[in-house]
N, C-alpha and C positions, 0 to 999 in steps of 0.2 A: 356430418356427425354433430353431435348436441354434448352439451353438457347440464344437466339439472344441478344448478347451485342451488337446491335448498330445500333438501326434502327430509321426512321422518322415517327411513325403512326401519327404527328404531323402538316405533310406536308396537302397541300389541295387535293393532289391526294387519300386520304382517304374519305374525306368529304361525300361521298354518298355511301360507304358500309364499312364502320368501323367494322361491329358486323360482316357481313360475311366473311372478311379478318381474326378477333380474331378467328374465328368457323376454317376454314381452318388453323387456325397456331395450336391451340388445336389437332385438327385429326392426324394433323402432329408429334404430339409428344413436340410441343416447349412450355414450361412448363412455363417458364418465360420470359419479354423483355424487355430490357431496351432501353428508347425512347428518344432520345439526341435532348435539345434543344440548339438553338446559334443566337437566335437573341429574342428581344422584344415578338417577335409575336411566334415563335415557344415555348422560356422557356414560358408565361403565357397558349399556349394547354397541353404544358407537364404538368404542376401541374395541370392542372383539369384532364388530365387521370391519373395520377397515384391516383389520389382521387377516378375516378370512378372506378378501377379495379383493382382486387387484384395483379394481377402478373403482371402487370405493374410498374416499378422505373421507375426515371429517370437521367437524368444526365444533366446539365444546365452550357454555358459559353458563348462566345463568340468567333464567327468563325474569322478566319484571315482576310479572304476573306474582310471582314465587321471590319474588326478592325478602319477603319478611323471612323465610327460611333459610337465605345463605348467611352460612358464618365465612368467617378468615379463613377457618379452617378448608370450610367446601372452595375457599378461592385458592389458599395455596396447592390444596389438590390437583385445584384445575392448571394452574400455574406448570407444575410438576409434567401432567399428563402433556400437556402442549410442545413437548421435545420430542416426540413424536414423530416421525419425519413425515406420517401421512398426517399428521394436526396440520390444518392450512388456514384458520382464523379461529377467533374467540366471538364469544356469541350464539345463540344469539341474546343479544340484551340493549336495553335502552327502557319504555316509558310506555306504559298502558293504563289511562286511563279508565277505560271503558268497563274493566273490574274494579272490584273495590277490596279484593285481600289486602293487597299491602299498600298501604300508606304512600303516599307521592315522596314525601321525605325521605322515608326508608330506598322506594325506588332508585332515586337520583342518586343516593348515598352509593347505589351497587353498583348502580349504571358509572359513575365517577371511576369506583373503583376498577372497575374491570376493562373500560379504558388506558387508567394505566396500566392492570397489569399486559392491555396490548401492547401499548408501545415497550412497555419491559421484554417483550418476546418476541417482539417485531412482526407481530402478525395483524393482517388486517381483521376488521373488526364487525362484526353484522347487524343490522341494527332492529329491532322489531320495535314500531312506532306507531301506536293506535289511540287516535282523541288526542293527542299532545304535541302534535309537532313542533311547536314553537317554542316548548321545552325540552325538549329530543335535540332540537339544532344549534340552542345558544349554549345547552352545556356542550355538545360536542364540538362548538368552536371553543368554548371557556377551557374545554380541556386539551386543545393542541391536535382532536385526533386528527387533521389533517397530515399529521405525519406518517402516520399508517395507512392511512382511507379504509376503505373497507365495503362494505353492500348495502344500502338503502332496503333492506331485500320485501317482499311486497307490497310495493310502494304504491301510496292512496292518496298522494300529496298533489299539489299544483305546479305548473309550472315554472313558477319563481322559485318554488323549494329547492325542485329540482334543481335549475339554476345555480342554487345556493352550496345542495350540496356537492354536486359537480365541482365546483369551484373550490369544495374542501378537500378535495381529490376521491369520492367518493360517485361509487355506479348506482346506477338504478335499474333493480330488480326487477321484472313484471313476471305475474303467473295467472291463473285462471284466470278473473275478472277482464284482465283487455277480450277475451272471447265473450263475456256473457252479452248479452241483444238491447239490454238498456244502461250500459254502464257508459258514458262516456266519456268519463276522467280520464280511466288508464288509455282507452284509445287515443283522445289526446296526447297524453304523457308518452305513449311508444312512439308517437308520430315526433316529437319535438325533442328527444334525452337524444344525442349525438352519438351515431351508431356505435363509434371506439369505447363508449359508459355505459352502454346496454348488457344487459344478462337476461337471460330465461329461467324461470324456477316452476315446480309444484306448490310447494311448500305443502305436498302429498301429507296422509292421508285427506289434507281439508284444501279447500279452494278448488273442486274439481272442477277443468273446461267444459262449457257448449262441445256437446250435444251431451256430456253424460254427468251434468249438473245433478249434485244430490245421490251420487253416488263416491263411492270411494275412489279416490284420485292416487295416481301412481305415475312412475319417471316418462314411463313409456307416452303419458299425455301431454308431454312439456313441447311435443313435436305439433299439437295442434294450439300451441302458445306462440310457437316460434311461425308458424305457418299464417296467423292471424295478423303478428308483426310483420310479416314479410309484404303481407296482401298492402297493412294500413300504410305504412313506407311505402308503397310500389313498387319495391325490387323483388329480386328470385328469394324462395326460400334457402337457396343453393348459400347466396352471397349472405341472406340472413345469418344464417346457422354456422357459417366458416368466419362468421365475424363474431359474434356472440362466444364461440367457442376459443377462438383468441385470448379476447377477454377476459373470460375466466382462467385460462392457461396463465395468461402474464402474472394475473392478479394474486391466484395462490399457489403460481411458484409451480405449476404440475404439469 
């Protein structure tokens, strides 16, 4: 069995076959999903599915991307929603360079605060980090969150990051990319993150695996993620998948 820590069934590319995407992720073996909301509109579909459906959690913050648009306001919200018994982290959020909506300042300002409000809820925390890493990692040491940890989640970083953030107590995510044919960072990175820190994600509708690259990605494909790790490791996907899925079981508590 698998677990998909990190997908969008929240997105509107679901909106006309929801039940038959959860039917192909079940056949698939992916037992449970957690479904990350980060703005308004996505955390209010998240809490009504993890109401409708058992193996569905969630996890609710505010993206960077979108960080000029959170107020106090949208953060105590999120604060509120996270009592939740299926809320299983905050996030996702941290540091995206690579848009230009909001400002790095304003970024880090949000990224800061919703740190604390994890450690205020005591939920680990998920990190989405693109063009920034080396401001993604010194606030997240500046702000203690090793006290929570939380998920690196499609992680693009090097080995020493890794490393790094390991050591803040914090996993690392892989999704599509370790499968694609010229990438060879994440291969790297799934070969060298220490199996008890590994997790498998979609981060569905986008990032879909080899063979169906450029098409819409869903939970049911995190099995040909987990199947790529298991080849680059050398071990069964058997012992992959029953470790991975640990994992995430400890991590948020499910």
């Amino acid at each position: 069995m698998l677990i998909d820590t990190h997908v969008h069934l929240n997105a509107d590319q679901y909106d006309e076959d929801l039940e038959a995407v959860l039917g192909r992720a079940e056949e698939a073996g992916v037992e449970k999903m957690v479904v990350v909301g980060f703005d308004r509109k996505t955390i209010e579909r998240t809490m009504d599915l993890i109401d409708r459906y058992a193996n569905i959690y969630g996890v609710i913050g505010w993206h960077p991307v979108d960080a000029v648009d959170c107020t106090d306001k949208d953060l105590k919200w999120i604060e509120e929603l996270s009592s939740h018994e299926k809320i299983v982290g905050i996030g996702e959020t941290g540091l995206d360079y690579h848009w230009d909506k909001s400002p790095k300042d304003v970024q880090k300002e949000i990224f800061r605060k919703q740190i604390a409000l994890a450690k205020r809820v005591k939920l680990p925390i998920i990190i989405h980090n693109r063009e920034a890493t080396r401001d993604c990692v010194d606030i997240l040491k500046a702000e203690g969150a090793d006290e929570i940890g939380g998920i690196m989640h499609a992680f693009s970083g090097t080995s020493d990051v890794a490393d790094e953030v390991i050591d803040m107590n914090f996993h690392v995510s892989l999704g599509g990319p370790v499968t694609f044919k010229n990438a060879q960072d994440p291969k790297d990175i799934a070969k060298h993150v220490p199996l008890d820190r590994l997790l498998v994600e979609t981060d569905a509708p986008f990032l879909t695996p080899h063979p169906y690259r450029g098409k819409r990605n869903e939970p049911a494909l995190v099995k040909l993620v987990a199947e790529k790790i298991a080849e680059l490791r050398e071990i069964s996907y058997e012992d992959l998948a029953k470790q991975t899925t640990e994992n995430a079981e400890a991590l948020f508590k499910i």
